[in-house]
N, C-alpha and C positions, 0 to 999 in steps of 0.2 A: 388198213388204218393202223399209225402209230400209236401208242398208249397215250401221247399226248396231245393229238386228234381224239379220240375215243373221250377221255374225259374231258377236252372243250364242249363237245357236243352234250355228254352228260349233263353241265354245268347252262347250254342253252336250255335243254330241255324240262332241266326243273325251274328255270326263271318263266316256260309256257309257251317258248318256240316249237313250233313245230319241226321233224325233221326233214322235210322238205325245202325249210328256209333257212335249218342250216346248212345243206348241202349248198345252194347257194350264198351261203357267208364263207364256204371254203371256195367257194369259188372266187369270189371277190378277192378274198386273199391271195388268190394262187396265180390271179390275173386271167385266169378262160378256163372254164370246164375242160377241156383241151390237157390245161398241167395238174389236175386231181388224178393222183393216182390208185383213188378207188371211185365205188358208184356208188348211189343212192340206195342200191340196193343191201350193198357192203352196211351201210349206216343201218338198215332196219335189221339184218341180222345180229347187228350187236346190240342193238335194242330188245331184241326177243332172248339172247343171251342170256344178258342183263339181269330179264327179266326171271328167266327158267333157275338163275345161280341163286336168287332170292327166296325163290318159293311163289306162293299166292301172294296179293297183297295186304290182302287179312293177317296173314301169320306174320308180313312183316311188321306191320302195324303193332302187334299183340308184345312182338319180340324186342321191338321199339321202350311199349311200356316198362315191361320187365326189366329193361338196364335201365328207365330213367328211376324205377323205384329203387334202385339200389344208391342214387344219388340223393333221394329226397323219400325217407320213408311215409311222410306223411302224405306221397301220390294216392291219389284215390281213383281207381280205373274197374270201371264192372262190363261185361261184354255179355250176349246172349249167341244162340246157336237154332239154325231151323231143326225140323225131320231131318234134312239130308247132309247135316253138319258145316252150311255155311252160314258166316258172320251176319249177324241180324241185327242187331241194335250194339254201337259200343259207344260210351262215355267215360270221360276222364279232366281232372282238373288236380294242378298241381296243388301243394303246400302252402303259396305262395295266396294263390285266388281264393281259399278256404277261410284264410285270416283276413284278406280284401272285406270278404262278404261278410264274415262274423263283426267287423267294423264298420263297415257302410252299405251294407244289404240290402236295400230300404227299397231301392228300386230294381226292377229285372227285365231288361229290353230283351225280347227275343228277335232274331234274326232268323227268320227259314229260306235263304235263299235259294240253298243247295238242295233243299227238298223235292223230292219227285212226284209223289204220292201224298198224298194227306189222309193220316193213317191215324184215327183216335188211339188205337193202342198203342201205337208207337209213341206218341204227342206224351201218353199218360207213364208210360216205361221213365221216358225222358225224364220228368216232372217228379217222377217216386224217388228216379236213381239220385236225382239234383236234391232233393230234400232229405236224401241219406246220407249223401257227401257233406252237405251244410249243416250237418247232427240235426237236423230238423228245423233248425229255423227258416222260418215260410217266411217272404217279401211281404211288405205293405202295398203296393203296388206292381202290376204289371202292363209291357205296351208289346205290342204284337201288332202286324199286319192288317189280321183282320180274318186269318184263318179260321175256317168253321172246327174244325177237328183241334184245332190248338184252342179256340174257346172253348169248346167241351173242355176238354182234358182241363185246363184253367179250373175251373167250376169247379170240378170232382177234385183235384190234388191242391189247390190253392181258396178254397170255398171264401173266406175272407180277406184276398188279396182284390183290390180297387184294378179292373181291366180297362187298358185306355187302349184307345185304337189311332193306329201310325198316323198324323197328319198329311204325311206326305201322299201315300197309301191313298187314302181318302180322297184329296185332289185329285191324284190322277183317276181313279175310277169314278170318279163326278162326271170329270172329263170323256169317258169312255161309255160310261153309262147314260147320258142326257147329251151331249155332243153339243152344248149350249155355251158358250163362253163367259157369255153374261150370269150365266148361272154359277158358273164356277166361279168367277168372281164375287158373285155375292154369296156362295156358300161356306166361302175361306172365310170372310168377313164372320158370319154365324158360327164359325167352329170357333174361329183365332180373338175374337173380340170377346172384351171382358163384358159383354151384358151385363144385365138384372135379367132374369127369367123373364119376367113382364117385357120387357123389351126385344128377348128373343123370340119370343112367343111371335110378336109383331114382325120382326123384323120377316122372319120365316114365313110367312103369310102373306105378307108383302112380295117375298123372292118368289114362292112357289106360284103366283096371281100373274108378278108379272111375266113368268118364263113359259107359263101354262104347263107347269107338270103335274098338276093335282092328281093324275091317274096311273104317274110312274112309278111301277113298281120298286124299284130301288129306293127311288124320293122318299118313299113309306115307309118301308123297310129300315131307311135312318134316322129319320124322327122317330120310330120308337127304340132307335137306340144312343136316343139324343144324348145318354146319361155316361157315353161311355167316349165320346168325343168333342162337346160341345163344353164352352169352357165356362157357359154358364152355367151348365150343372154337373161342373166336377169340381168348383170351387170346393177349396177347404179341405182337398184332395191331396198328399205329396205326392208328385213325380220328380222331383229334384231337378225340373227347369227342362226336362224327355218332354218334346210331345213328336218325335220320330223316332225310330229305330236305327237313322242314319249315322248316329256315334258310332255305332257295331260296323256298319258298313264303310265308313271311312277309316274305322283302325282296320279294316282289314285290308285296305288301300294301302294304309301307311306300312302296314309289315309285308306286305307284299313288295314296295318301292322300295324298301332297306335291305329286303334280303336280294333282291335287283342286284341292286348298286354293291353290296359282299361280292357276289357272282360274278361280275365285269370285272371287280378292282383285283378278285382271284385271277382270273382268265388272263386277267392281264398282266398278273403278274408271271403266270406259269408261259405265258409266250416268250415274252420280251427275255424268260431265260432261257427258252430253247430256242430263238435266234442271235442270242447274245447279246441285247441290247442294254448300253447305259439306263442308269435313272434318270428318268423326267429329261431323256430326249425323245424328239422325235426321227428316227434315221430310217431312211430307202433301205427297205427290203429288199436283199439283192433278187434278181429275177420274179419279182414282184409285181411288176408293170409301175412303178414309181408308184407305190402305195405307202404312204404312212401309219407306223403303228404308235396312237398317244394314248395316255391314261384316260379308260373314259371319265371320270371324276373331274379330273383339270384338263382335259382338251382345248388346244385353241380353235375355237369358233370366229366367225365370221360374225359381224353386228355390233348392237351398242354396246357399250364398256367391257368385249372380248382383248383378248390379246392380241386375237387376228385384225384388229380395224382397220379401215379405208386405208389410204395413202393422205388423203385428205385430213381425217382425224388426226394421225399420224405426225403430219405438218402442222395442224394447227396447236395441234400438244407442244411441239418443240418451240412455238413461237412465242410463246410463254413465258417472258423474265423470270429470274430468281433476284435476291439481294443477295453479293457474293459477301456482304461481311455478316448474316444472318441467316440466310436460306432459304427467309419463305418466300413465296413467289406474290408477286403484285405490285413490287413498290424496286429500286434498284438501290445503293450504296449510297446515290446524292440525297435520297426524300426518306433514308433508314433511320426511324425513331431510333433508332439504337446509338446510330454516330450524334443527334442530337444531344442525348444523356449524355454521351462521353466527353462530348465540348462541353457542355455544361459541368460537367465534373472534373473538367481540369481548369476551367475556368476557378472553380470556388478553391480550387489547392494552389491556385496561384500561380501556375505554373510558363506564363506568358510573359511575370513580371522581369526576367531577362531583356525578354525581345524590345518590350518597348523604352527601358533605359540605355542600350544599345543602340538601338534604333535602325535595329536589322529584323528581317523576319529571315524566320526557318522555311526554306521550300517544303521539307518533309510533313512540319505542323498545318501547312495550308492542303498540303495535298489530305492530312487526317482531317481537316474543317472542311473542306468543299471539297475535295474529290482530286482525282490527277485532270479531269477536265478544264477547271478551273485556273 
């Protein structure tokens, strides 16, 4: 492999390709397994390389922080160590997120996706290091999943912060837990509706009669933790408009698609200069199999309002008049508001009163009044 094969592959693999699917994107490019002139094997050796030239990935992470501190002293990064001196618990948030929170702190969505284990002492590590980062100011509210070990910890590190639990969270384990559809529709209704108490009380009573869940365990379980999800009695509560954790989980979508779309428009860039290729063409790879290499970013695609459209579209686009003494399209030179003003304005400067004392007209003024049609 070339160094400039080596870092394409680099560059798929931290966008979440596997390397098995980039071996087949070199192929695709090369036109057949057949013209790669290395293997799949060749790719995982330089990936264990890679890896061996870095170190662990603990120490590069560690090694990571230590240069961004030198760019932003007010980085705040604490890490722990087991018995056998591997990486146990690390946190860190820039300069930037410290003056976020000391201005609008008020709420704290936790996200545990990535969690393996649900570990109170980890939960509570977490929780101490986050309230040493933010000099101690503790949130008015927190929304969480619904973790039993993240509620503990909650409790002990945040004792007077308001716990609400994920809306979303909750529907699906309705769902999983009672297997009732009817049920789950009238339980969103009990979380998501703004009751009176008096009225939830009913409502719930109502739902659990008609579904017959009086005896489920779960069902139970949540009414007496009616306080912590239902929005009749969390009134008066701030969560600043949270009642999921899904903000965390879609910006992490959204930086996830942007550092994407970095990585393509790099790749793409570093191709098209190791085969030569002009800007924003699209040209035949020689011995390619007639493959095209275009920007993924502005690609022409195939479909509605692409570049690539029908032949059809195509035609009906062209069929489309303009007005050639105006340009815009709809109307042509005879029916142009615009040559009306202009008769009309040489009408008021007089400029006709030639013709009709002569008693000749101008071929040229008729063709500017009506058109060379005419």
């Amino acid at each position: 492999m070339d160094d400039d094969d080596i870092l394409q592959m680099h560059s798929f693999r931290k966008s979440g390709i596997r390397t098995s699917q980039i071996f087949g994107s070199f192929a695709g490019q090369a036109g057949g397994f057949q013209n790669l002139t290395f293997s799949v094997q060749n790719m995982y050796n330089e990936v264990d390389k890679e890896r061996r030239s870095k170190g662990t990935d603990s120490r590069a992470a560690l090694s990571y922080l230590r240069s961004l501190k030198n760019g932003d002293p007010t980085l705040f990064w604490k890490h722990t160590v087991d018995k056998e001196g591997r990486l146990e618990h690390l946190f860190w948030c820039d300069g930037r997120s410290q003056i976020d929170y000391k201005l609008f702190g008020d709420v704290l969505a936790f996200d545990a996706t990535y969690k393996k284990k649900s570990i109170e002492g980890t939960y509570v590590w977490l929780l101490e290091t986050f309230l040493e980062a933010m000099q101690g100011k503790m949130p008015n509210s927190v929304i969480t999943d619904g973790d039993l070990a993240m509620r503990n910890a909650i409790r002990r590190v945040f004792p007077k912060a308001h716990h609400r639990l994920c809306a979303w969270h909750l529907a699906r384990n309705a769902n999983c837990n009672v297997k009732n559809s009817r049920f789950t529709t009238l339980f969103k209704k009990c979380m998501l509706f703004d009751y009176e108490i008096v009225d939830f009380e009913r409502k719930w009573n109502e739902m659990v009669q008609e579904c017959g869940v009086e005896d489920n365990a779960w069902v139970l379980d949540m009414y007496e933790k009616k306080d912590m999800w239902a929005t009749a009695h969390i009134r008066g509560k701030f969560f600043g408009g949270f009642r999921t954790t899904s903000r965390c989980e879609g910006l992490h979508a959204k930086i996830a698609y942007a550092e994407t779309l970095e990585l393509l428009n790099g790749h793409y860039a570093r191709v098209k200069h190791k085969y030569g290729l002009q800007p924003d063409e699209g040209i035949v790879l020689e011995d390619r199999n007639d493959r095209f290499l275009q920007n993924p970013l502005n690609a022409n695609t195939k479909g509605r309002g692409g570049r690539g459209s029908t032949k059809h579209q195509t035609k009906r686009k062209r069929q489309r008049g303009h007005c050639g003494l105006c340009g815009i399209v709809g109307h042509n030179k005879q029916t142009c508001i615009g040559l009306t003003n202009r008769k009309k304005q040489l009408d008021k400067n007089g400029s006709t009163d030639n013709d009709s004392e002569n008693g000749d007209d101008d071929d040229d003024d008729d063709d500017d009044y009506r058109g060379p049609n005419h």
